[in-house]
C-alpha positions as CSV (number, residue, x, y, z in Angstrom):
1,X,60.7,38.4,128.8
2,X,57.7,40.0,127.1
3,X,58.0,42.7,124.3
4,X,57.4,46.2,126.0
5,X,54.6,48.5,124.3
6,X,55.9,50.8,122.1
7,X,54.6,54.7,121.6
8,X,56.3,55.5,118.6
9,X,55.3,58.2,116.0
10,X,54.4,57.1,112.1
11,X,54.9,60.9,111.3
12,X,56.5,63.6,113.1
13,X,54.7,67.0,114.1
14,X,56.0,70.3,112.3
15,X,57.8,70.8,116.1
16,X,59.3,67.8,116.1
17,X,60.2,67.4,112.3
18,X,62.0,71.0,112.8
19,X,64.1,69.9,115.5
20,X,65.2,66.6,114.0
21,X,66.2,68.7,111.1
22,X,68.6,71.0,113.2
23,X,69.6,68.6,115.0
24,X,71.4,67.0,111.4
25,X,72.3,70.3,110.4
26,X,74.3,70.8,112.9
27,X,75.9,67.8,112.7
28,X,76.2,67.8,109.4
29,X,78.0,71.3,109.7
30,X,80.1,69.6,112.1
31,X,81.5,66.8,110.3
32,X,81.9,68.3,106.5
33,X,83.1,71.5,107.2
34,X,86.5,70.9,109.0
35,X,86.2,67.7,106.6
36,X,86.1,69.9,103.3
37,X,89.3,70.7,103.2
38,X,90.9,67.1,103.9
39,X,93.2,65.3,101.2
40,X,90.0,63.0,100.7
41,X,87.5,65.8,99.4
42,X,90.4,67.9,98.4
43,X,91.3,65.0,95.2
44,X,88.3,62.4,95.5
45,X,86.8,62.2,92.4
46,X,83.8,60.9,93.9
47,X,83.4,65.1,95.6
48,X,84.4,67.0,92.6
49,X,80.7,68.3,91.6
50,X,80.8,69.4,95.1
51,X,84.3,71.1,95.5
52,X,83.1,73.1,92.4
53,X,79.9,74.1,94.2
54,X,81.1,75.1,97.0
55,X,83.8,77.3,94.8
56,X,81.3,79.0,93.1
57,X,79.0,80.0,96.1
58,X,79.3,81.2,99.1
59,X,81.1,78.9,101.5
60,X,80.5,80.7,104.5
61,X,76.6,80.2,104.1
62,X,75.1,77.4,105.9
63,X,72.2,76.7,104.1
64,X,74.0,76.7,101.2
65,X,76.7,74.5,102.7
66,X,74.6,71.9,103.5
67,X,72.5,72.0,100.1
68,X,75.7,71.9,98.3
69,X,76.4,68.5,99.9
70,X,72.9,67.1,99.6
71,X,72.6,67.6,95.7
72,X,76.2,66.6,94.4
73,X,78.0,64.7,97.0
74,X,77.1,60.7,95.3
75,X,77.0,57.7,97.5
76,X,80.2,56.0,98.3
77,X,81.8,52.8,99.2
78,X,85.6,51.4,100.4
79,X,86.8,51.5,97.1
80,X,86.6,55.2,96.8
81,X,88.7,55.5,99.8
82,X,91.0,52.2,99.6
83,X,93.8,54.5,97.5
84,X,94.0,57.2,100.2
85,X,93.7,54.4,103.2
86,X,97.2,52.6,101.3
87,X,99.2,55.8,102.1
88,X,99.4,54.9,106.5
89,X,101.0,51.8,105.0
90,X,103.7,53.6,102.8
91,X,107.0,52.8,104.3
92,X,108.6,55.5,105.4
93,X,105.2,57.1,106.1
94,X,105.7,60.5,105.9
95,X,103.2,63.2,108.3
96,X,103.2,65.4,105.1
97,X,101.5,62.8,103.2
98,X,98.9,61.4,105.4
99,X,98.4,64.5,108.0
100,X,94.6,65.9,107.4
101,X,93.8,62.7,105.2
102,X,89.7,62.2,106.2
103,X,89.7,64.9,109.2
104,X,91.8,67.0,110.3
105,X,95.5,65.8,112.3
106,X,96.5,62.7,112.2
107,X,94.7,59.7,113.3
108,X,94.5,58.1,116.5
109,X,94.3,54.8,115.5
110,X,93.0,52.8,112.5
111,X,89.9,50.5,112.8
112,X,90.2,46.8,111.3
113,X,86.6,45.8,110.7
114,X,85.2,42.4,111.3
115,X,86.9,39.7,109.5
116,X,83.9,37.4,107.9
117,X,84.4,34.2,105.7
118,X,88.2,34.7,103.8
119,X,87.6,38.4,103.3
120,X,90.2,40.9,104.4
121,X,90.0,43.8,107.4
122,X,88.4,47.1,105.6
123,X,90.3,49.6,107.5
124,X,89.2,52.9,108.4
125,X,91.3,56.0,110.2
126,X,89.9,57.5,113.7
127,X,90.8,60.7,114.9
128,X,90.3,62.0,118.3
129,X,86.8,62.9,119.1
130,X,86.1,66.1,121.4
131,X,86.7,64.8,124.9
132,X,83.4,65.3,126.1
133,X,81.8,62.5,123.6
134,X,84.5,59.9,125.0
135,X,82.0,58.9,127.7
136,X,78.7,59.0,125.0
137,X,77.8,54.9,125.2
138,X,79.0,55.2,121.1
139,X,82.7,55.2,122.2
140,X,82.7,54.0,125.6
141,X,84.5,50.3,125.3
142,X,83.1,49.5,128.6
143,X,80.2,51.3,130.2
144,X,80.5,51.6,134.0
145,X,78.1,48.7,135.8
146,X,76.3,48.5,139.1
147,X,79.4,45.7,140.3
148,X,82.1,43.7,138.2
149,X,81.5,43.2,134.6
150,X,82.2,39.6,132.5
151,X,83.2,41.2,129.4
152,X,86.5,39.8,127.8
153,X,88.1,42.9,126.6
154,X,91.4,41.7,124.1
155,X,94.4,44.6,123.7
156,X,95.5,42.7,120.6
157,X,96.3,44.8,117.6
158,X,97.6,43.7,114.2
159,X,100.6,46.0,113.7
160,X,102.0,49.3,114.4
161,X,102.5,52.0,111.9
162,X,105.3,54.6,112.4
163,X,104.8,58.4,111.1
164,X,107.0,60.2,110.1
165,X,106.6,63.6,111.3
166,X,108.0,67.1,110.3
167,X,109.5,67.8,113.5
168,X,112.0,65.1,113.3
169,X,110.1,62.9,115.8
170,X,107.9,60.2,114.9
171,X,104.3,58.8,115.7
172,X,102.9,55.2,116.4
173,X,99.5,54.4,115.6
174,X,97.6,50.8,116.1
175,X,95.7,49.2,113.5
176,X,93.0,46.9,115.6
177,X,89.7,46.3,115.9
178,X,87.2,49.9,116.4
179,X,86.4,48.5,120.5
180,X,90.5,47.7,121.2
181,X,91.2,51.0,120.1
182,X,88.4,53.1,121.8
183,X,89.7,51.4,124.9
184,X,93.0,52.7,124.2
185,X,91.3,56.1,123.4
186,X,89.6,56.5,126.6
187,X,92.0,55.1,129.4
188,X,95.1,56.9,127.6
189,X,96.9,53.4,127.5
190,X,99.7,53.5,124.8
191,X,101.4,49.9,123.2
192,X,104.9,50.9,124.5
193,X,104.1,50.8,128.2
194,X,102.0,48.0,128.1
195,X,104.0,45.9,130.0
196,X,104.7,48.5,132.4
197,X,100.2,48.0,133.8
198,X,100.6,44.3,133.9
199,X,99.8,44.2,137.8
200,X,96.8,46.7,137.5
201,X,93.6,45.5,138.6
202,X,90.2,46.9,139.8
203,X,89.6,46.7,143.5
204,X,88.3,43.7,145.2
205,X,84.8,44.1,145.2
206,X,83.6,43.1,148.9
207,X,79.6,44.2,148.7
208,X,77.6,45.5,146.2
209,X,77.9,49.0,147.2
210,X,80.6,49.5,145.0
211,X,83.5,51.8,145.5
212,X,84.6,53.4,142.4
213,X,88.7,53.3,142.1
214,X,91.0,56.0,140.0
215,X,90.3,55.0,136.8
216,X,94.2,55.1,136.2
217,X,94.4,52.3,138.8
218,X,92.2,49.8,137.1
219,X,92.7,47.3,134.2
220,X,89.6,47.6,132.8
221,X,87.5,49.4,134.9
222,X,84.9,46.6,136.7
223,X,86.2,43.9,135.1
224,X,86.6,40.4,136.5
225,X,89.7,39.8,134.2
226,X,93.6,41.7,136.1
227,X,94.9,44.3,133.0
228,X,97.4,41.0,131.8
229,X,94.5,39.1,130.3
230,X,93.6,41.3,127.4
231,X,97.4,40.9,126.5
232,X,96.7,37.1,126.4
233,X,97.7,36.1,122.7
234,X,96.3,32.8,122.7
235,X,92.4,32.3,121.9
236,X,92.0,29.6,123.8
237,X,94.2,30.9,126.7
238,X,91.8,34.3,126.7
239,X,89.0,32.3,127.3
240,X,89.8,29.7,130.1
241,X,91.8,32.8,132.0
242,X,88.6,34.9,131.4
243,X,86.6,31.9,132.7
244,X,89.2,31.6,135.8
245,X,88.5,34.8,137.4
246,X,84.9,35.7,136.2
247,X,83.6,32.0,138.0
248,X,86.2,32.8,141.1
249,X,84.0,36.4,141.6
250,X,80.3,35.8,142.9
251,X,80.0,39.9,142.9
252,X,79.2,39.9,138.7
253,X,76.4,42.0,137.8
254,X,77.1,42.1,133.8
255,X,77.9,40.1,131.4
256,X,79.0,42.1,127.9
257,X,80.3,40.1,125.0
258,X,80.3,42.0,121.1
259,X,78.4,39.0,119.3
260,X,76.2,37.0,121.5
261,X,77.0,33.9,120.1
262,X,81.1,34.4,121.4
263,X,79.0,33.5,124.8
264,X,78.3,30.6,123.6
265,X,81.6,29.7,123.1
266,X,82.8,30.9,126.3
267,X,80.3,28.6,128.0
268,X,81.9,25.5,125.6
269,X,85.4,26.5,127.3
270,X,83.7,26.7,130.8
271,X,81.8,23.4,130.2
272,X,85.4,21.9,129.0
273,X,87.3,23.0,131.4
274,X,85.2,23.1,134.2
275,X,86.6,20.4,136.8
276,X,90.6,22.1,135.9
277,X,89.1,25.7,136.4
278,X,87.1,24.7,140.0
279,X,90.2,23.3,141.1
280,X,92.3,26.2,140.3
281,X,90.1,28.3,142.4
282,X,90.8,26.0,145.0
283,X,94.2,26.2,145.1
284,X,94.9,29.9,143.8
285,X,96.6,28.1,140.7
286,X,96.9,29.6,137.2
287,X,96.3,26.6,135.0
288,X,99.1,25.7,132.0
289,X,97.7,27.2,129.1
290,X,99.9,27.9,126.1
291,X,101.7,30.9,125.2
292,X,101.7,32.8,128.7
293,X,105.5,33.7,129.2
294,X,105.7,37.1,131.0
295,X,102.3,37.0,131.7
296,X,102.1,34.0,134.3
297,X,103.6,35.9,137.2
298,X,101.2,39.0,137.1
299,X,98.2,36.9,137.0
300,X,99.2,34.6,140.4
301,X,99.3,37.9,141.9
302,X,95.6,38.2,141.8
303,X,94.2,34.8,142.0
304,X,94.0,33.3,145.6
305,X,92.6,30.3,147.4
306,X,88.9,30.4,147.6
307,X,88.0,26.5,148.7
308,X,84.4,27.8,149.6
309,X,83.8,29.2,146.1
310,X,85.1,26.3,144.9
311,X,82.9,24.2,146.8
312,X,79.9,26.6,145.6
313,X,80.4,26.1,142.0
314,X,81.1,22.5,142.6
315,X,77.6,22.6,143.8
316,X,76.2,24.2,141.2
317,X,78.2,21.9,138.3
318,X,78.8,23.3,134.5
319,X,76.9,24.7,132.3
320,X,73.7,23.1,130.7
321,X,71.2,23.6,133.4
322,X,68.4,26.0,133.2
323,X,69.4,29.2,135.1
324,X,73.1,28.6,135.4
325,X,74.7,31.7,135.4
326,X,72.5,33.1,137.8
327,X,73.2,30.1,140.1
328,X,76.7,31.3,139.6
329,X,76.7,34.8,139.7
330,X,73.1,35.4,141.9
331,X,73.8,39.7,141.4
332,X,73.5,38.9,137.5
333,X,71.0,41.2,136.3
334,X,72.7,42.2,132.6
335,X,73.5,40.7,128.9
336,X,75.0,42.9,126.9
337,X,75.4,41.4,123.0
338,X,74.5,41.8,119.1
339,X,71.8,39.4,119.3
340,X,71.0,39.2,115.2
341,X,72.3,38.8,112.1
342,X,74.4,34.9,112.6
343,X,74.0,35.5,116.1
344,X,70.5,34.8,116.4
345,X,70.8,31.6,116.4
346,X,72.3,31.5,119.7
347,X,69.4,33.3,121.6
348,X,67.8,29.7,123.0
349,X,71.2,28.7,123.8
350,X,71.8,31.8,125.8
351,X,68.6,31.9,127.4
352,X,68.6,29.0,128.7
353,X,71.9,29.4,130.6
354,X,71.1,33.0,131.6
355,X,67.3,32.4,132.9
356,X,64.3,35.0,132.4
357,X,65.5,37.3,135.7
358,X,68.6,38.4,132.9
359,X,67.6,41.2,130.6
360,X,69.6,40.5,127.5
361,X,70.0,43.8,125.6
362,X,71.9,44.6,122.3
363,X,75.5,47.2,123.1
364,X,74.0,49.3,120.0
365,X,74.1,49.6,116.2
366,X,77.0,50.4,114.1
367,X,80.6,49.5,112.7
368,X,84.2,50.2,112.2
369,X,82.7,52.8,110.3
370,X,80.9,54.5,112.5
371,X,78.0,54.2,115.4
372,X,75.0,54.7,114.1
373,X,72.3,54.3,117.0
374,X,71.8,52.7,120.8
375,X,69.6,50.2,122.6
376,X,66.3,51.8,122.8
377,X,64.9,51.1,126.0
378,X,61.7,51.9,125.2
379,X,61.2,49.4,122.4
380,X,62.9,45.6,122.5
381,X,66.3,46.4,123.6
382,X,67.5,43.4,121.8
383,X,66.7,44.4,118.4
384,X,65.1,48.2,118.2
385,X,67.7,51.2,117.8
386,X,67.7,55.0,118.2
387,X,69.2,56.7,115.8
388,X,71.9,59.3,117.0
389,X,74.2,62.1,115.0
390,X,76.8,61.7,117.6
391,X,79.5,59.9,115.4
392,X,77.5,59.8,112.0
393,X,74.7,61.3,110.2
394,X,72.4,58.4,108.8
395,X,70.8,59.4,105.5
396,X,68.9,56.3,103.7
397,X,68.3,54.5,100.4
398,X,65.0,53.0,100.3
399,X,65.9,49.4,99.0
400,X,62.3,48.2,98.0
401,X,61.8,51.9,95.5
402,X,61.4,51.4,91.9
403,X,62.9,55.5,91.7
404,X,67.3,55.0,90.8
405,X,68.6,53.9,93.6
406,X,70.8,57.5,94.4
407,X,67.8,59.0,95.5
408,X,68.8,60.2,99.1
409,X,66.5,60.2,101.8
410,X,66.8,62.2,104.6
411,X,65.7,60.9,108.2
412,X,62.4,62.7,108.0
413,X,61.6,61.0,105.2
414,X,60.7,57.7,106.4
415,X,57.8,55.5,106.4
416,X,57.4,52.8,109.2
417,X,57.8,49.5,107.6
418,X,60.4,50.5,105.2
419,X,63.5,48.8,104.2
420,X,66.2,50.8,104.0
421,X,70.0,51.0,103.4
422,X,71.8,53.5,105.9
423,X,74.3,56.2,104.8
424,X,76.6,57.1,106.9
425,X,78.8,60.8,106.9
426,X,80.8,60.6,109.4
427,X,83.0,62.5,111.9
428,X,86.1,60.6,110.8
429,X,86.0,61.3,107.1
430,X,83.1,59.2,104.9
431,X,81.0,61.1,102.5
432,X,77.5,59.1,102.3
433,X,79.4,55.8,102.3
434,X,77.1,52.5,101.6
435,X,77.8,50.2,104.4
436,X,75.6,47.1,102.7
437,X,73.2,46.4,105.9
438,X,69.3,46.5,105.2
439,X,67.0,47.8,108.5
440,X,63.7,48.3,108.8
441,X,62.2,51.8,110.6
442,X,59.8,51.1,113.2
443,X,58.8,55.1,113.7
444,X,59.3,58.2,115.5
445,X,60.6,58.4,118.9
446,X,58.3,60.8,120.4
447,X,60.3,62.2,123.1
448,X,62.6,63.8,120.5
449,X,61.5,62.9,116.9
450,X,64.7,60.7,116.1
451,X,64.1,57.5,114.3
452,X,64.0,54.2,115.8
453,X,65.6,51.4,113.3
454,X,65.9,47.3,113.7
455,X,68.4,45.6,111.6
456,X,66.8,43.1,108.7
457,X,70.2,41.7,107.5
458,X,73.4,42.7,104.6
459,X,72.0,44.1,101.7
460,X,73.7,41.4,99.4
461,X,74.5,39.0,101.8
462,X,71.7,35.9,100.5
463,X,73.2,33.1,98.5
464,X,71.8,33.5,94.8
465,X,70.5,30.3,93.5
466,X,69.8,28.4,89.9
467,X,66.6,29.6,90.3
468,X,67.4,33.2,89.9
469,X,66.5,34.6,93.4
470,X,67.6,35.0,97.2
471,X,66.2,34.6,100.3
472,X,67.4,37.3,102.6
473,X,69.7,36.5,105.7
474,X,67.2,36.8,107.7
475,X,64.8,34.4,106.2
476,X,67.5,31.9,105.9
477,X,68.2,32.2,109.8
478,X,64.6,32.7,110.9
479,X,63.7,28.9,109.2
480,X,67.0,27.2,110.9
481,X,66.1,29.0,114.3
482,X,62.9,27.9,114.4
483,X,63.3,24.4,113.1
484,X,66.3,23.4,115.7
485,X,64.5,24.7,118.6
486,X,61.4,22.8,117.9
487,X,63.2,19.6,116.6
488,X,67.0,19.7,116.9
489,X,68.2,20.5,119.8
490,X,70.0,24.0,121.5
491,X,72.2,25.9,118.3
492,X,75.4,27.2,119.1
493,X,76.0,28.4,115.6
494,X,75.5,27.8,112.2
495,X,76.1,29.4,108.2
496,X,74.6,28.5,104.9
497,X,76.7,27.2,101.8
498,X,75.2,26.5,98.5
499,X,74.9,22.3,98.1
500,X,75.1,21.7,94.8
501,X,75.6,17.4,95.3
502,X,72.0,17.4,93.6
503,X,70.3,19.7,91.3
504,X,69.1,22.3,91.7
505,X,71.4,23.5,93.8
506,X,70.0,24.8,97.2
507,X,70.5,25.6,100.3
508,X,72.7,23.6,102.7
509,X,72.4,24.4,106.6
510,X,75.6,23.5,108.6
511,X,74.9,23.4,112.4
512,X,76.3,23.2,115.7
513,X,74.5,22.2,118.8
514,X,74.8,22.0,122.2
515,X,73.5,18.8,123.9
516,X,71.6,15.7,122.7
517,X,70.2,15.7,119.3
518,X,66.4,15.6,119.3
519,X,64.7,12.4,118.6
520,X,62.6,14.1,115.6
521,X,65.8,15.9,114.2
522,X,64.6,15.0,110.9
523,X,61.8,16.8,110.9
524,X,63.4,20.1,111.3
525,X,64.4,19.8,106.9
526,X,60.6,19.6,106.5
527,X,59.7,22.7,108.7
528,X,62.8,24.9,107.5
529,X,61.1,24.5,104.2
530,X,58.1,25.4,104.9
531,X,59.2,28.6,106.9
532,X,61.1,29.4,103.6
533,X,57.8,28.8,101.4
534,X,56.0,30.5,103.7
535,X,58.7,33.8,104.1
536,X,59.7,34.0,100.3
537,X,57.3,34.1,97.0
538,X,60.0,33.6,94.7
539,X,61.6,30.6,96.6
540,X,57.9,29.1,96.7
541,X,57.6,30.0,92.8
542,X,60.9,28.3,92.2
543,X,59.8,25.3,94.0
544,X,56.6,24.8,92.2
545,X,58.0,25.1,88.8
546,X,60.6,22.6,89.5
547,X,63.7,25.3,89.8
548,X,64.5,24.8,93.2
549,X,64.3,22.5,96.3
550,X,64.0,21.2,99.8
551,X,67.2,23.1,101.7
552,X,69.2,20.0,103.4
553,X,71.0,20.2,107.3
554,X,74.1,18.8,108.0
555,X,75.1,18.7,111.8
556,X,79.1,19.7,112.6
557,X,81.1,18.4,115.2
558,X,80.8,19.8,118.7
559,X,83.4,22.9,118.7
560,X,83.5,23.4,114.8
561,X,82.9,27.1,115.4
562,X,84.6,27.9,118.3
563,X,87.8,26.5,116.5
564,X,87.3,28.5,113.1
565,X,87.2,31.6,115.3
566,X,90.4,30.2,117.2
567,X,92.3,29.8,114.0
568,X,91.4,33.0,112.5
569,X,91.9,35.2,115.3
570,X,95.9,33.2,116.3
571,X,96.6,33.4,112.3
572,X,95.8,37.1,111.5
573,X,96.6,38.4,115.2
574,X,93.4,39.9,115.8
575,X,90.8,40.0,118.6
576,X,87.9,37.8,118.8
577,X,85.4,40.7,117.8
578,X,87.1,40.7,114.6
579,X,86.0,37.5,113.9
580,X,82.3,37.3,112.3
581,X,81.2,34.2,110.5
582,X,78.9,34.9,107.9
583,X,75.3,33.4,107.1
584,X,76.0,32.8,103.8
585,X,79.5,31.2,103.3
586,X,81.2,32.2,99.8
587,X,85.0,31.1,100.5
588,X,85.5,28.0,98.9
589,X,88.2,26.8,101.3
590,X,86.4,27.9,104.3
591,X,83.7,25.9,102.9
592,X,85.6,22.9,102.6
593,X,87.2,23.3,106.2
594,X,83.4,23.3,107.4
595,X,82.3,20.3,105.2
596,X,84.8,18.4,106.6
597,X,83.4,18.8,110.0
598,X,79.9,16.9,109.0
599,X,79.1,14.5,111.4
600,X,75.6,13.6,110.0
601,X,72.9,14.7,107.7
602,X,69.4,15.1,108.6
């Protein structure tokens, strides 16, 4: 699909600049007033040139409020806030010591982010939002859909932690990923009486006039997938029983998926499984998958005999051709998915199966710590963002100034082309917190003067060489992109490790495709090279003086990445949007796990 044309503003009029700048006052009154007096800015060291400010003025001013925060609240990061996190985990937790921690009350739940490489879960506390900003697309886990939605929502959660509380009673809250517990959040399901919804399901859909049920009667409101899916523990399981009932509905409109390339490895499972999973809709069978127990019974509840569908998809065959899903589902008019960063190199892939009819469209910018900005329709939906003060206020550090690097720059501040690094204070308790990503602002929306961002790649996330520099993340993915669709073949995924077997060390590409291998294959070293020479000075410096070389591509065995995710998510109990794998691989065992997986080198 082509790019749309864009109107956006390199500068703001004095209307427009005044109204963005109320509009993160307010906001920022919001968040940091009720926040003030948490535990957090109560004992951080990090805020104590601002508790004094605010001590020795008037707290009741505004204006003076807000400029106390601007001039002596510092940047931040987890570390500042790791002691005070440790406290939920105390056993006993008492209410007394972690009640009014970040915000005020106790929190609903407490957000693991993404795990990527061997790194642990960050965690990060969130409290109840007012109800009316539970249907704002920032926290809604599933946006409502013109039909049934393919969007594999897990319930999983890592533990449980019990407060607690002064009045002698205690209270439970989950430690999962930020989308498991917004779902929570917004259809009131608690863990106790989850087994108590295992025979919920949406209505039949028999038209595309849809009929919208009691939301309290639904699993997941539009879904494809009966309420006992998401309680599915095994990875693999999740996906063939996701598969199962989204091929056995021909009334799919949507498809939503966190990371874009998790499609990917949906269709793999699809493409496995598909002669077990067209005979099961036959039949009305569920298939034996591991580790369903309980869950077995509810799920032949909603799965009946459908020999014509069958017959259809047999028709059709798995996926590889052009167009597939649309062949499939022929209402399909939706992707929903992050389609950069490591996921990039799954757009082709994705593409392919989904045809040009699909508008593919990214769910929004953000993170366990916050949600920064949505799909801007008005832009490319896949990669342009509007930035919102709904959850967060965004302040910036321009990453390319030779000024220190505190210097603090407000939204109104920036210049298209920019690279910046996004600040985010936010309604759950973060002061200015540094959350490592690098975007570029594209301008001025002119409807409403907010800014309009598209994510570049982590701020330190390149793989630092012999040579002494780094090509960013999105250098490095740009050259493989390019080069396998030209020579390779279709990527399903791929990361960068550092390949030191020669010297000087450089850049070693493992990839993953789907299909044959390309009969030039080899040619895609030459051309990754040349996109790097091409994207990076320093790299093409290096090169010429003899510190650096040609980066090298290894090719992985068909399912390499869809079996790392598998293992990660049954070994830490988490949910597949937890699992992130990085573009630059650091863990040493993980890299080993991967290396092992070579099948050839081109």
């Amino acid at each position: 699909m082509s790019r749309p044309e864009t109107d956006l503003l390199d500068s703001l009029s004095p209307e427009l600049s005044q109204l963005l700048k109320d509009r993160v006052d307010r906001a920022l009154l919001e968040f940091i007033r009720p926040n003030s007096a948490s535990q957090f800015a109560q004992d951080a060291p990090e805020l104590a040139k601002f508790r004094d400010a605010i001590a020795q003025g008037d707290s009741k001013d505004d204006l003076e409020f807000l400029g106390s925060f601007r001039e002596f609240v510092p940047t931040t990061n987890y570390e500042s806030y790791r002691p005070f996190i440790a406290k939920f985990f105390a056993t006993p937790c008492k209410e007394v010591d972690v009640k009014n921690m970040f915000a005020p009350g106790l929190p609903y739940f407490l957000a693991m982010s993404s795990m990527t490489s061997g790194k642990s879960s960050k965690i990060f506390p969130k409290y109840q939002p007012p109800p009316h900003l539970l249907h704002h697309p920032l926290y809604l886990a599933l946006p409502p859909s013109e039909g049934n939605t393919l969007s594999p929502a897990s319930l999983k959660y890592s533990q449980i932690l019990t407060i607690d509380c002064e009045d002698g009673q205690s209270k439970q809250i989950t430690v999962c990923s930020a989308s498991v517990g917004f779902l929570r959040m917004e259809m009131n399901w608690d863990v106790d009486n989850d087994k108590e919804r295992l025979d919920l399901w949406r209505k039949p859909v028999v038209s595309l006039s849809i009929v919208h049920a009691d939301p309290s009667q639904l699993s997941v409101p539009g879904q494809t997938g009966p309420y006992a899916i998401s309680l599915v523990k095994s990875y693999r399981a999740f996906f063939v029983l996701n598969a199962l009932f989204a091929l056995a509905d021909r009334h799919v409109t949507a498809i939503r998926f966190l990371f874009a390339n998790v499609f990917v490895n949906f269709l793999q499972y699809v493409e496995d499984e598909w002669s077990l999973l067209v005979d099961c809709i036959e039949k009305g069978i569920i298939p034996d998958v591991e580790n369903l127990d309980h869950l077995r019974v509810p799920l032949e509840k909603h799965l009946n005999p459908n020999p014509l569908r069958a017959a259809e998809l047999r028709e059709i065959g798995p996926p590889g051709i052009q167009d597939w899903a649309v062949r499939v589902w022929p209402h399909l008019t939706k992707f929903v998915g992050v389609t950069g960063g490591p996921a990039a190199a799954s757009v082709f892939k994705i593409t392919h199966a989904l045809g040009p009819s699909v508008n593919i469209q990214s769910p929004g910018y953000g993170g366990s710590e916050g949600g920064v900005a949505i799909a801007y329709h008005k832009g490319d939906i896949k990669t342009d963002f509007k930035v919102v003060f709904v959850d967060v206020v965004t302040e910036f550090l321009d990453v390319r100034s030779n000024k220190p690097s505190e210097r603090v720059l407000s939204a109104w501040e920036l210049v298209p082309g920019g690279h910046y690094e996004p600040l985010l204070t936010t309604r759950n308790g973060l002061w200015r917190y540094r959350i490592g990503d690098v975007v570029t602002f594209k301008g001025f929306a002119p409807d409403d003067g907010l800014p309009v961002i598209s994510y570049l790649h982590r701020a330190e996330g390149g793989l630092v060489m012999a040579f002494g520099t780094t090509c960013t993340e999105s250098q490095l993915t740009d050259a493989i992109v390019s080069a396998a669709n030209r020579w390779i073949g279709q990527i399903m995924d791929f990361t960068i490790v550092g390949d030191d077997r020669d010297t000087p060390i450089t850049y070693g590409y493992l990839v993953e495709i789907g299909g044959e291998i390309g009969k030039d294959a080899r040619m895609a070293t030459q051309q990754a090279f040349e996109d790097l020479m091409a994207a990076n000075n320093e790299f093409r410096l290096a090169f010429w003086q003899g510190r650096a070389r040609k980066p090298t591509i290894r090719l992985l065995e068909k399912g390499t990445f869809a079996e790392y995710r598998k293992q990660k998510c049954d070994k830490a109990n988490i949910s597949i949007s937890q699992v992130k794998v990085p573009v630059v691989l650091s863990d040493l065992e993980i890299r080993e796990w991967f290396l092992e997986r070579v099948m050839i080198e081109l």
